[in-house]
C-alpha positions as CSV (number, residue, x, y, z in Angstrom):
1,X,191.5,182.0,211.7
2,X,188.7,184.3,210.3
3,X,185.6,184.8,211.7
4,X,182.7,186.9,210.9
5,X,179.2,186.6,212.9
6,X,176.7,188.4,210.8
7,X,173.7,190.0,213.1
8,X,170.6,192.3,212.7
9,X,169.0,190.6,210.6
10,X,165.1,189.7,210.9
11,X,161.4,190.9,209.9
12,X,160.7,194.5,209.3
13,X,157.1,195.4,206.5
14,X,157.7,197.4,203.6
15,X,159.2,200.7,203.9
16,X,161.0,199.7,207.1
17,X,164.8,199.7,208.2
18,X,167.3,197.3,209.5
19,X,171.1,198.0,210.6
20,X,173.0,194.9,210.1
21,X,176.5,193.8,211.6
22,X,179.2,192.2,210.6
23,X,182.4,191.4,213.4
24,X,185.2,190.1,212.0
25,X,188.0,188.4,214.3
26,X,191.2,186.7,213.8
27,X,193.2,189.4,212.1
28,X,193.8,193.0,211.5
29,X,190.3,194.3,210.3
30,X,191.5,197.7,209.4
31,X,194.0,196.2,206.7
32,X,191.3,194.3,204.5
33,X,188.0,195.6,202.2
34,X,184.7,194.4,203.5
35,X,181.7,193.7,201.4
36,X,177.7,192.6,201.9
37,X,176.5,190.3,199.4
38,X,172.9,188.8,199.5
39,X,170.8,185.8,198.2
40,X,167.5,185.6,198.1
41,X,165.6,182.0,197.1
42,X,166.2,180.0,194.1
43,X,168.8,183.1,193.2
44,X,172.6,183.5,192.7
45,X,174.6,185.1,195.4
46,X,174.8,189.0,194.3
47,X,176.6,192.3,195.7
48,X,175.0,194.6,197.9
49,X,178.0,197.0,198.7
50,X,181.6,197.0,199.8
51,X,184.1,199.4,201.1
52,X,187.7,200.1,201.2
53,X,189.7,199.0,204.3
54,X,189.8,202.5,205.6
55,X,186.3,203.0,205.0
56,X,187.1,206.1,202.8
57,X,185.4,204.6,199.1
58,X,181.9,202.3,198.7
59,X,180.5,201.3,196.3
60,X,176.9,200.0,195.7
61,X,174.6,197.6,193.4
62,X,172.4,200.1,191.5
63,X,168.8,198.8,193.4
64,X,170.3,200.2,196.9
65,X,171.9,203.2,195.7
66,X,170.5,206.1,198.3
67,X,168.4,202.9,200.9
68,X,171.7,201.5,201.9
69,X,174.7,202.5,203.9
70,X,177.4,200.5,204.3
71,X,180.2,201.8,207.2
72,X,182.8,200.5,209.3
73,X,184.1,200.8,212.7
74,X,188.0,200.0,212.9
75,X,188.6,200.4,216.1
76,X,185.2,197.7,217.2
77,X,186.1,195.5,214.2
78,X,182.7,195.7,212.7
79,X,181.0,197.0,209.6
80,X,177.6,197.9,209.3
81,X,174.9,197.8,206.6
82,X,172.0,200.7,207.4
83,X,169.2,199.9,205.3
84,X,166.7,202.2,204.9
85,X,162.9,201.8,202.9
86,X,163.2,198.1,202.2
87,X,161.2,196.3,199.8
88,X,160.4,192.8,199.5
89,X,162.5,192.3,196.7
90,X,165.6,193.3,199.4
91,X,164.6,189.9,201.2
92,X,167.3,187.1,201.5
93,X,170.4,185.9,203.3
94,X,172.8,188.8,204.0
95,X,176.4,188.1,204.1
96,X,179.2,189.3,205.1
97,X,182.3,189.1,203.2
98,X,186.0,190.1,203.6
99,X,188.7,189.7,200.7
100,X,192.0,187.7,201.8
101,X,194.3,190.0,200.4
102,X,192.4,193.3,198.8
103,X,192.2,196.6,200.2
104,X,189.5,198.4,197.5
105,X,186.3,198.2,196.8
106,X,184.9,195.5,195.1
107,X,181.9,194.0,193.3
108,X,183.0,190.1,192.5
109,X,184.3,187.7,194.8
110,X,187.5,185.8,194.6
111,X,187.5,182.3,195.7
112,X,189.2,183.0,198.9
113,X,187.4,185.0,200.6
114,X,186.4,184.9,204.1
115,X,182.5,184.6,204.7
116,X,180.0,184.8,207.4
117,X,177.1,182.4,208.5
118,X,174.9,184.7,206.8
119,X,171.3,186.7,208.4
120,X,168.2,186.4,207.2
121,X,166.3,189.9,205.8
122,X,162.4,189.5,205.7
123,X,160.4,192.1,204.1
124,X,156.4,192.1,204.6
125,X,154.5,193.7,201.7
């Protein structure tokens, strides 16, 4: 079965940085696109970034274009998400997501994708 334990998150003031994780488990990471989506209180869900199963394409929500960097490790069977000059509108739950069957980037889920437990972002103004 799929697992994916979310970590990194946690406090940081305005302006700050933060390097999530995401490790997956339970089958072959390099075959299947990963994504970060966020939500922050009384919101919807929303994308952050994904990125292909070979780490080769990403793709971004407009708001972190040039603060975030979203990478993968095959071989440790983790992605990452660098994020760089938070705000306090970046704080929410960060999860991680992983489609069933995709191999692309992405931007929507599907209803059968695999998620984390989620990891709570905090930024201080």
């Amino acid at each position: 079965q799929v697992q994916l334990v979310e970590s990194g998150g946690g406090l940081v003031q305005a302006g700050g940085s933060l390097r999530l994780s995401c490790a997956a488990s339970g089958r072959t990471f390099s075959n299947y696109a990963m994504g970060w989506f966020r939500q922050a209180p009384g919101k919807e869900r929303e994308f952050v970034a994904s990125i292909s199963f070979s780490g080769g394409s990403t793709v971004y929500q407009d708001s972190v274009k040039g603060r975030f960097t979203i990478s993968r490790d095959n071989a440790k069977n983790t992605m990452y998400l660098q994020m760089n000059s938070l705000k306090p509108e970046d704080t929410a739950v960060y999860y991680c997501n992983q489609r069933k069957y995709y191999k692309g980037t992405y931007s929507r889920t599907n209803d059968d994708d695999y998620w984390g437990q989620g990891t709570q972002v905090t930024v201080s103004s």
